[in-house]
C-alpha positions as CSV (number, residue, x, y, z in Angstrom):
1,X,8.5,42.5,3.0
2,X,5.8,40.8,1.7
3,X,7.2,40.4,-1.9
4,X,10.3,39.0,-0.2
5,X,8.0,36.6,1.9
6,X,6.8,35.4,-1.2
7,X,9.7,34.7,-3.1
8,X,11.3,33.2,-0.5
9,X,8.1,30.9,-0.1
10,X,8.3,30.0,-4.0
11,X,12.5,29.3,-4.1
12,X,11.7,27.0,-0.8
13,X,11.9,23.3,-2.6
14,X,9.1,20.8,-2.4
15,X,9.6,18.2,0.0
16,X,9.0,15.0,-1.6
17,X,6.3,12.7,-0.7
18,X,6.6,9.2,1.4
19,X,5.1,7.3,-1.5
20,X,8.2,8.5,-4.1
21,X,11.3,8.5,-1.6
22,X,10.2,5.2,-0.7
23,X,9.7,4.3,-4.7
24,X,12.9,5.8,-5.5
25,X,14.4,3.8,-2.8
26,X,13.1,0.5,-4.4
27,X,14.5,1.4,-7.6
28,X,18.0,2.3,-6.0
29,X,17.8,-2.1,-4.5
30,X,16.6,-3.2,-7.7
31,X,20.5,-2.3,-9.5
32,X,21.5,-4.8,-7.7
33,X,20.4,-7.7,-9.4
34,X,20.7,-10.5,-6.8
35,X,17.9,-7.6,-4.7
36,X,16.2,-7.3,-7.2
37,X,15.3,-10.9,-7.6
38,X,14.4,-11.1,-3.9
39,X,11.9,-8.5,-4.4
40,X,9.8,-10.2,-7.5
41,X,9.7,-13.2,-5.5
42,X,6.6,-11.2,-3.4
43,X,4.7,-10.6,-6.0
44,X,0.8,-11.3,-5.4
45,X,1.9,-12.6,-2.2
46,X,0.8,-11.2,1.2
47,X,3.1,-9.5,3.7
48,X,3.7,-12.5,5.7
49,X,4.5,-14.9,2.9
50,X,7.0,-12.3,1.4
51,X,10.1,-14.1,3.5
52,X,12.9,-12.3,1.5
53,X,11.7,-9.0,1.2
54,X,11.3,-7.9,4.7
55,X,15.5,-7.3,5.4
56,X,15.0,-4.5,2.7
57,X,11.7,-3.4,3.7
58,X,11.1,-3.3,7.2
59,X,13.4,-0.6,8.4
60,X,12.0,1.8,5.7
61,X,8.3,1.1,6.8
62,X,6.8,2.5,10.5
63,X,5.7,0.6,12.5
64,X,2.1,2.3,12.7
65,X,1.4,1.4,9.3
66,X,-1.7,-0.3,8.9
67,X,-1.7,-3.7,7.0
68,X,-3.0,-2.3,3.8
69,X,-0.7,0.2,3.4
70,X,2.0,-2.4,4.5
71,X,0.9,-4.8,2.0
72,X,0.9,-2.2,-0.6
73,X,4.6,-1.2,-0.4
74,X,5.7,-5.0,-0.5
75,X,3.7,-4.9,-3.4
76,X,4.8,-1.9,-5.4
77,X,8.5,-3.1,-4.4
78,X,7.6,-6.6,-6.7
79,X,6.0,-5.1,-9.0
80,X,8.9,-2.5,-10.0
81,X,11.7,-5.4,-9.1
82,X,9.3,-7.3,-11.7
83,X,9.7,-4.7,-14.8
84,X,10.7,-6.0,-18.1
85,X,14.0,-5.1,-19.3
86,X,13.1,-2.0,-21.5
87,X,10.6,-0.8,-18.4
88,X,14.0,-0.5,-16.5
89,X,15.7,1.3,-19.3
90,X,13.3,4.0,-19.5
91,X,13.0,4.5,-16.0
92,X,16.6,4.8,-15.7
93,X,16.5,7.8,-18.1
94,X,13.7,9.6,-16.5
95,X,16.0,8.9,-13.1
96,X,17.4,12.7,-13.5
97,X,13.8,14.2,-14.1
98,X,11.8,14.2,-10.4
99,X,12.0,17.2,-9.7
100,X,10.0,18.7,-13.1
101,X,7.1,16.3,-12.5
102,X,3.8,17.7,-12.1
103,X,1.9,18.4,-8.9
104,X,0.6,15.7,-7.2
105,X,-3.2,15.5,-8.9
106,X,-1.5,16.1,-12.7
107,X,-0.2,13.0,-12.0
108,X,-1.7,9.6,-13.7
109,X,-3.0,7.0,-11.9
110,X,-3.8,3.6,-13.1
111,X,-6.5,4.8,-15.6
112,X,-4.8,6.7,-17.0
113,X,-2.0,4.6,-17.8
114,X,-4.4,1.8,-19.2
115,X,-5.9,4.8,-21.5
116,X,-2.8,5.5,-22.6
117,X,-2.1,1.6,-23.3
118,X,-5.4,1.9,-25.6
119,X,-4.0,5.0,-27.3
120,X,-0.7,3.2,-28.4
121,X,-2.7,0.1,-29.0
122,X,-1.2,-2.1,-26.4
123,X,-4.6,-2.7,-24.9
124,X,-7.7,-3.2,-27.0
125,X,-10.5,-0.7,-25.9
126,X,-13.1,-3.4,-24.5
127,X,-10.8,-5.1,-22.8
128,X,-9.4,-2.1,-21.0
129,X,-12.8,-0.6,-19.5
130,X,-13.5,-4.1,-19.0
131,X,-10.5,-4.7,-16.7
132,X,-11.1,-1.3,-14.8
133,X,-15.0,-2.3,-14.4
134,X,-13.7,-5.5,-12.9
135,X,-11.3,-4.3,-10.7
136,X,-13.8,-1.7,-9.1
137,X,-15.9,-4.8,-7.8
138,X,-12.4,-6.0,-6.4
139,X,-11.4,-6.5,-2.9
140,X,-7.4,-5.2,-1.9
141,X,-6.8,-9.5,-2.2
142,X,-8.0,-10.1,-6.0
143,X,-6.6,-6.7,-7.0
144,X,-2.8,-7.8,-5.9
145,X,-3.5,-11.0,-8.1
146,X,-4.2,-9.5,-11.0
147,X,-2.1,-6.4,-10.9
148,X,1.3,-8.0,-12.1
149,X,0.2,-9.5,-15.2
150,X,-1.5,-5.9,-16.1
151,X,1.5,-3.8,-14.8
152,X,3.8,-6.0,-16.9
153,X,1.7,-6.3,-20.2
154,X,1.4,-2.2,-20.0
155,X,5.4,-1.7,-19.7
156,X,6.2,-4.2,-22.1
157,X,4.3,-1.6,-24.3
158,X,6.1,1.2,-23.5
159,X,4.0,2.6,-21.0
160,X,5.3,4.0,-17.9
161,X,3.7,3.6,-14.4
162,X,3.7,6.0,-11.7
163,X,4.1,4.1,-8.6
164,X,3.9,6.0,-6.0
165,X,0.5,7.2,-7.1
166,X,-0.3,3.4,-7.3
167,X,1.2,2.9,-4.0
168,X,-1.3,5.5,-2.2
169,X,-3.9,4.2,-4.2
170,X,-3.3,0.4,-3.0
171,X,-3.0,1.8,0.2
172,X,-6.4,3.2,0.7
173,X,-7.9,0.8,-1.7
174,X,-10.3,-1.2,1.2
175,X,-11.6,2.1,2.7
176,X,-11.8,3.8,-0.3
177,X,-12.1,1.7,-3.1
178,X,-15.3,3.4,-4.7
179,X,-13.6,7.1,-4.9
180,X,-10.3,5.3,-6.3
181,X,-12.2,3.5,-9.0
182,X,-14.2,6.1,-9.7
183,X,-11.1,8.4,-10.7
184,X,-9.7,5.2,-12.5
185,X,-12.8,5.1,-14.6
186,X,-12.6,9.1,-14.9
187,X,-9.0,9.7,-15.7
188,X,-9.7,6.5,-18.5
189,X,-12.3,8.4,-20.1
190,X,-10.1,11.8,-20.1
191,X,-7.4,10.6,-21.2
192,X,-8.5,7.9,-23.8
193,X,-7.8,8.9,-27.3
194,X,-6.6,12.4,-26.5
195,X,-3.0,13.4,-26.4
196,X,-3.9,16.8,-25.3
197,X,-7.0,18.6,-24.1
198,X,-6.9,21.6,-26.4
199,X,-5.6,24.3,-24.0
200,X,-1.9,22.8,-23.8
201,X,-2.4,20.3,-21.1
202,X,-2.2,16.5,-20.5
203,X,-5.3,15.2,-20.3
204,X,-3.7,12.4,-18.1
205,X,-3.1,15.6,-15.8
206,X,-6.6,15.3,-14.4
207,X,-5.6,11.6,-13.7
208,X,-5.4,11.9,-9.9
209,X,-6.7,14.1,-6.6
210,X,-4.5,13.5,-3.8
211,X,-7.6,12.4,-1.3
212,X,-4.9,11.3,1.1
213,X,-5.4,13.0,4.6
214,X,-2.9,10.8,6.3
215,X,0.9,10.3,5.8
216,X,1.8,6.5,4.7
């Protein structure tokens, strides 16, 4: 019985986090192109200067949100409606792939994506650290200023972004901000100049800890 318990319990499928069925309903607006464009126009902007994104957005969102978190969904939705043309093309190929990603805390944050910009030499190393330094002295407000411009130079490289981790991490960024940056800055370090950690895994796959205790 307890062998069947247990089998049963591994077959039963994950269910799928807020932060991704809410990213992979963004991505599902942004093939429409005339969407799409009404989603860049928030980008940077706060929540109540984003006039044409809230007829997509607001039914999606509840209403017990708090404004951080709120302002960091209007944000991820720009910043994926805002991806360069070959951004959109790989994303569309890893559309059929979800389900093999890797647990939640295998999965890279921000640091780990600007690590791997270094690695491909998108990014020059001073500048990287440089920018993640910054941005852990950064309130939520300059952060959302100076994410698109990073986001975009990062794809236009040919390196992918995992938004919904970006998305929790925006979301806590205020109350947490020195735990977040500090697994930036760790996942950075890990995963800079090392494709693999010697034992067959990632070394982005230390990237994040899910330090979420509450559902966004």
């Amino acid at each position: 019985m307890t062998s069947t318990s247990a089998q049963t319990a591994a077959a039963a499928p994950i269910q799928p986090r807020a932060s991704d069925t809410f990213v992979a309903y963004v991505l599902s607006l942004c093939e429409n192109k005339r969407v799409q464009s009404d989603l860049r126009t928030g980008l940077s902007l706060r929540v109540e200067r984003c006039n044409y994104l809230h007829r997509y957005l607001v039914r999606r969102l509840a209403d017990r949100l708090h404004a951080d978190a709120k302002r960091a969904h209007y944000a991820v939705a720009a910043l994926i409606a805002a991806r360069p043309r070959s951004a959109r093309e790989a994303d569309a190929e890893r559309a059929g792939q979800v389900e093999a990603v890797r647990e939640w805390r295998a999965r890279p944050n921000l640091g780990a994506s600007v690590a791997a910009a270094v690695n491909a030499g998108v990014i020059k190393p001073d500048s990287a650290e440089g920018d993640l330094h910054l941005f852990s002295r950064q309130s939520s407000d300059a952060l959302h200023v100076r994410l698109p411009a990073l986001t975009r130079h990062l794809q236009s490289g040919g390196i992918a972004l995992d938004w919904a981790v970006l998305l929790e991490d925006l979301t806590w960024w205020d109350r947490n901000r020195d735990r977040i940056a500090t697994r930036w800055l760790e996942s950075y370090f890990r995963t800079l100049n090392h494709a693999d950690d010697g034992d067959g895994t990632d070394a982005a796959s230390t990237a994040t800890t899910d330090l979420h205790e509450e559902n966004i």
